[in-house]
N, C-alpha and C positions, 0 to 999 in steps of 0.2 A: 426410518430412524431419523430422529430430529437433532439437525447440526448443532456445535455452540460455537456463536458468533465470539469471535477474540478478534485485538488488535496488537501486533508482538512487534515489541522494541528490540530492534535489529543492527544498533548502532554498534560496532566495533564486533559485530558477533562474523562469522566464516559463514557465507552463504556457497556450496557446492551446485554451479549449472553443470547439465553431462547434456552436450549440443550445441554446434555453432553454426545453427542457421536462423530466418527468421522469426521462430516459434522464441528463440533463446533472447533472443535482440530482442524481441516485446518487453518479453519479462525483465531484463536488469534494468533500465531505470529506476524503477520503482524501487529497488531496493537500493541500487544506489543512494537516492532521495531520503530512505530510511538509514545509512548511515552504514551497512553492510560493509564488509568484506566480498570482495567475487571471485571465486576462483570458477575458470571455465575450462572444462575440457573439450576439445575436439578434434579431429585432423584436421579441418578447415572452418577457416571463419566468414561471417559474410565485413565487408566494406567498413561497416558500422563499426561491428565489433571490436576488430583489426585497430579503428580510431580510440575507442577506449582505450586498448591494450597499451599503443603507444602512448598515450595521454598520462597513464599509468593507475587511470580509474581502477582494471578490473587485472589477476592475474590470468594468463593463460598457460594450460600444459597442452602442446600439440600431441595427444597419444587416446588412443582408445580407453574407457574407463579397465578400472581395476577397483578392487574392494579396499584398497590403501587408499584410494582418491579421497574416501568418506572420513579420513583422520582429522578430528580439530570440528568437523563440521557441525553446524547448529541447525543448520539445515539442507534440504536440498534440493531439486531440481531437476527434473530427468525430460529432456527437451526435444530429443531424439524423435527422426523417424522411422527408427526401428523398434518395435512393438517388442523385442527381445530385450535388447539396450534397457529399453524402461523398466522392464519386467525386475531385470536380474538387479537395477540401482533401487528398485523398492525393495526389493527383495533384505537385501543386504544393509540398505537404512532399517530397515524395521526390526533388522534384526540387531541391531548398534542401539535402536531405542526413539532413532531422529524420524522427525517429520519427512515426510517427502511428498510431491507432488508429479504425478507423471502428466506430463501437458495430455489432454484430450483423453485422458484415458481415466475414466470414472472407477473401474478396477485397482487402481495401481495407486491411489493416492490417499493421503492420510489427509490429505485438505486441500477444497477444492480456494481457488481464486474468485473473488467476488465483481460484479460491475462496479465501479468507483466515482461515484461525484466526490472532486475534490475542492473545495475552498479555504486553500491554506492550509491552518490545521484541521477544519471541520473536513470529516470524511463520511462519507455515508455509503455503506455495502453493500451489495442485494446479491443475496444467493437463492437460486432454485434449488437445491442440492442436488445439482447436476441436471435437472428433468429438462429444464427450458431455456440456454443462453443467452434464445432469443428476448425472451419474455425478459430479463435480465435483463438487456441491452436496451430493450425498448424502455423498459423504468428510467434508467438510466438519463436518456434520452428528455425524460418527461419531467426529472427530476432536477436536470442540469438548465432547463428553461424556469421552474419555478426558482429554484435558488439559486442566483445569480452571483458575481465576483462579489458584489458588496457584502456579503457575510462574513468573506474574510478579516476587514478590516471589520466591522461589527463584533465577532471574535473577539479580536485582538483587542479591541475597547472593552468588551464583555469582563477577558484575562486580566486586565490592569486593573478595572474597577472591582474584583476579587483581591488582587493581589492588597491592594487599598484595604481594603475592607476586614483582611486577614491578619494584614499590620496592624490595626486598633486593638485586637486581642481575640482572645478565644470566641472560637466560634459558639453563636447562637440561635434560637429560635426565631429572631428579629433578624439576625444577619442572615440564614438559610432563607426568610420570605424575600429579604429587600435583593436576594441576586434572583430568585424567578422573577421579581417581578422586572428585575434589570434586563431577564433575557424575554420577556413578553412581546407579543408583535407591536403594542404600543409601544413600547420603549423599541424595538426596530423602527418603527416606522418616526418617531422621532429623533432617530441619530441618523434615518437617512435626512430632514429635514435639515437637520444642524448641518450634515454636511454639504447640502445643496449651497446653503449662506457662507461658507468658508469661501476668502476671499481663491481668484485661481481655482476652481471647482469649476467643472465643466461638465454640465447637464448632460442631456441627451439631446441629439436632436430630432 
């Protein structure tokens, strides 16, 4: 069965982890970063986590899950390393309608987690749908040498000279060719030249 790739705006929405060890610790950055709510369950946390808590990033309930935990939630997260834990928090999301993800456990999840090259806002995901992490990681890998930090700011000039372009008026046939051709490896490869001439620019060496 073939996946659909989505990327889901997570900002101000209740994200539910059920685990607070290192499987759990991976995963909340990233949704932090998306702008998430974190509510975490578990008797104990690792070091990390603990630092969030008091920081007052992420909520914590010290107590074993319950099917109440999942109220408000948009999503969720079953982190545990007990293969029951995850079972019964899929179980019980699926049956509220929500997504869930049971870490490592390709039975229990409504969607799996992707490899991530990130450059700012360009993101790029590779999923095997479950077959190959490895295989995923190695892309990854290969992907994150070819496209390097400079896309971000690339991006970000790409977004403005849109935004530009969108304020002269309604979109056209002329303005849809003149942003391909803005985002073309020539036009990369001459906005990396423009920037090497900015005065305080510092090559490579």
């Amino acid at each position: 069965m073939s996946l659909f790739p989505i990327f889901v705006k997570l900002e101000g929405r209740l994200v539910v982890v059920i685990g607070g060890g290192s499987v759990a610790e991976a995963k909340i950055p990233g949704m932090l970063s998306a702008g998430a709510r974190v509510r975490l369950l578990a008797p104990s946390i690792t070091p990390q986590i603990a630092q969030w808590v008091r920081f007052g990033k992420i909520d914590w309930l010290p107590k074993e899950f319950e099917a109440a935990d999942l109220n408000g939630a948009f999503l969720v997260i079953a982190a545990t390393s007990a293969p029951g834990v995850n079972e019964a928090v899929f179980r019980e999301a699926e049956a509220r309608g929500l997504f869930c993800n049971a870490v490592d456990d390709i039975e229990h999840c409504h969607f799996y987690y992707g490899a991530v090259v990130q450059r700012g806002d360009l993101q790029i995901a590779i999923s095997t749908n479950g077959k190959s992490p490895a295989l995923a990681q190695r892309l990854r890998k290969q992907l994150e040498l070819e496209i390097g930090p400079e896309y971000e700011a690339w991006l970000e000039w790409l977004g403005a000279a849109r935004e530009a372009l969108r304020a002269r008026g309604p979109s056209s046939e002329s303005t849809k060719k003149l942003l391909h051709e803005l985002a073309s490896r020539p036009m990369f490869q001459e906005f990396l030249r423009q920037a090497n001439r900015r005065p305080g620019h510092r090559g490579a060496a």
